[in-house]
N, C-alpha and C positions, 0 to 999 in steps of 0.2 A: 410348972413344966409338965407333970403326971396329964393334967387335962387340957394340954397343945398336944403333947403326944399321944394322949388318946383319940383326938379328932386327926390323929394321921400329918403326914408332911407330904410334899408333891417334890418332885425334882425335874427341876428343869435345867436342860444342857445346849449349851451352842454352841458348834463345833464350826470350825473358819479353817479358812490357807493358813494364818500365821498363829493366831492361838483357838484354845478352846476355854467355855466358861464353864460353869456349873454351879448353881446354885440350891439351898432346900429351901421352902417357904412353908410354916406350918399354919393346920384353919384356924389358928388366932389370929395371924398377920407376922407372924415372927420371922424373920429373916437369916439365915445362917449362912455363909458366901458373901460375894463369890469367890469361886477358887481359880485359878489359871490352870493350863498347861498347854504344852507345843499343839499345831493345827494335827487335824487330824486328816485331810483329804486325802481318801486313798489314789487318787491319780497322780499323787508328787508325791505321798509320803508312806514307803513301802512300809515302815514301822508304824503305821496307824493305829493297827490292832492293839501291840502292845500299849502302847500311848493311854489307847481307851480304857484297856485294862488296869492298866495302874491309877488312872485317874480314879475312877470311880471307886475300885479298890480301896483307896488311900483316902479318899474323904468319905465315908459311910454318913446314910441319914442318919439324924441327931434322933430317932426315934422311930417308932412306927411307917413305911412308906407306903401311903394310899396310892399314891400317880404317879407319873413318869412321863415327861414329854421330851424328847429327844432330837435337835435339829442337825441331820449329819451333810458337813456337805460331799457333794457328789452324789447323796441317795437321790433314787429314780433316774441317773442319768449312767447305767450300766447295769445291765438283770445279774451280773459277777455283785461286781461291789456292793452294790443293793441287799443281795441273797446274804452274804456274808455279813454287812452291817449289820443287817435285824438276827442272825442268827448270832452275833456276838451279843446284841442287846438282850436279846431273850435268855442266853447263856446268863447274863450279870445280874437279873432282876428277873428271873424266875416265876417269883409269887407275885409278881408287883402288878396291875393293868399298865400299859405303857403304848407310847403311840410314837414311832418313828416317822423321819420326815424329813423332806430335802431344808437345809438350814436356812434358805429365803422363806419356804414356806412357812416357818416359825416363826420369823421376823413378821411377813405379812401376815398371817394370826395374830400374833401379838400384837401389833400395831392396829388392826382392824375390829379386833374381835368378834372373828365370826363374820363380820359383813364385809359389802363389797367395796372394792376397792383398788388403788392403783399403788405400787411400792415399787421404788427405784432404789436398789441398793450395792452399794458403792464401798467393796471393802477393799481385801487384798483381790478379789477379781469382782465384776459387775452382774448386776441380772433387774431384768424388771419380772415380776410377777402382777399379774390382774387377778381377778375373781369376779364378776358381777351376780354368786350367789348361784348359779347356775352353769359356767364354766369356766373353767381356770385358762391361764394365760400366759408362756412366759415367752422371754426374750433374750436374749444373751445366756451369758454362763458357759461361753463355749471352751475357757483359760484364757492364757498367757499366747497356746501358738496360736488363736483365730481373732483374739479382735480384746474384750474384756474392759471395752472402750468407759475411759475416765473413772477404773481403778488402781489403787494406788501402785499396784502392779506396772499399770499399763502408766503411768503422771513418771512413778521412779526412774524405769526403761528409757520414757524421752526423757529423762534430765539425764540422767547419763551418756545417751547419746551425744544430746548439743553440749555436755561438758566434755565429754572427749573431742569430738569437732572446735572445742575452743581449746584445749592442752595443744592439737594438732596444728596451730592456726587456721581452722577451717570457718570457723566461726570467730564474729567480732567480741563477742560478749567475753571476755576471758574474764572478767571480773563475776559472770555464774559459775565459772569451773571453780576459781577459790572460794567462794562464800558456798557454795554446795558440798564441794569435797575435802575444805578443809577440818572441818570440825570431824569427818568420819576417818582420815588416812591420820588424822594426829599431826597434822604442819602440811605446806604447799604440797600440792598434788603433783604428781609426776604419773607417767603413765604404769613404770615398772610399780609402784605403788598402789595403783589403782586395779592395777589385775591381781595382787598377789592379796589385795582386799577380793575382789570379787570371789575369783576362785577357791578361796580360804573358808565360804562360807557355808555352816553344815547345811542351808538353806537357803538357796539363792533366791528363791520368789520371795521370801519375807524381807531377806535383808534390802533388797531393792525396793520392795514394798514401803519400809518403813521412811523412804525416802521424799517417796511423798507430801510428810509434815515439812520437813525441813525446803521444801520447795512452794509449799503453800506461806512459810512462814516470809522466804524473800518474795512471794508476791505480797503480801501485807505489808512489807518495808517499800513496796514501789518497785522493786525489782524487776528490770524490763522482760526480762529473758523467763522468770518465775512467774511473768503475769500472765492470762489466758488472753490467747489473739483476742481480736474485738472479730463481731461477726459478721 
């Protein structure tokens, strides 16, 4: 352990809508992580800051920190949020080199290494980034109010809508309102039920978000209402 921690650890951090990760890797290959906590976007989540601070706080490197790569989302998409992201990171890791960065752009680093490339990704909101080595690229990432098309976000939203259009009889499928909503309200959906879940939630983009699996799972069963139009 004395000569992993002498070659230093690296920390790498990926910060989402619904959670955040964090890991240490040291230069033998040693793995320490990951760890969780709540998302950190400061565009929905006014307690970001603290978030991060605790985080990082509470799980210290197992040793020595050479690096630091940090993937926040929202950074580069506001000179507020941006300014302040990197001035809390610089605040927590002081002595460290460290390299901030919108948290697709760390996906697509990571996934490319270095080279060019095409990354579509698809969490609790959506974004494509490119790079062909010579200029960057993106597409989406605008949230929840402009588009965020085929994030779990944006998958959860329609299934709750065509489930409440089928509680309402507006929709024929009533059998996706019970296979959707009953395993989250705990027994048959009703509508007083389903708002007093919605509104109950300390975060309403994730909890809807997470509804996604459970809509991708009735399209695996054949589920007509769960499966994706044909095109």
């Amino acid at each position: 352990m004395t000569g992993q921690a002498a070659e230093g650890w690296v920390l790498g951090l990926d910060g989402g809508g619904s959670k955040t990760a964090l890991a240490y890797v040291s230069g033998a290959g040693e793995v320490v992580g990951p760890f969780y906590a709540p998302g950190i976007n400061p565009f929905d989540r006014p307690e970001w800051e603290a978030v991060l601070r605790a985080f990082l706080t509470g799980h210290p490197a197992p040793g020595p920190l050479a690096r630091a790569a940090l993937g926040l989302p929202g950074y580069g998409e506001s000179p507020a949020f941006s300014a302040r992201q990197t001035a809390v990171c610089t605040e927590l890791l002081p002595t460290c080199p460290h390299s901030v960065m919108n948290d697709v752009e760390a996906a697509f680093t990571g996934a490319f290494t270095g080279g060019p490339g095409v990354l579509l990704l698809a969490g609790t909101g959506s974004m494509a980034w490119a790079d062909d080595g010579a200029n960057q690229l993106r597409v989406g990432g605008w949230g929840e109010g402009f588009g965020d098309e085929g994030s779990a976000y944006w998958t959860g939203r329609r299934a709750l809508g065509l489930a409440s259009q089928a509680l309402d009889g507006r929709h024929a499928d009533a059998d996706f309102a019970q296979a959707l909503l009953t395993p989250v309200l705990g027994g048959p959906p009703t509508q007083p039920d389903l708002l007093m879940w919605y509104y109950g939630q300390a975060h309403v983009r994730s909890a809807v978000a997470t509804l996604a699996r459970s809509v991708d799972d009735l399209a695996g069963d054949g589920q007509p209402t769960g499966r994706p139009a044909s095109p």
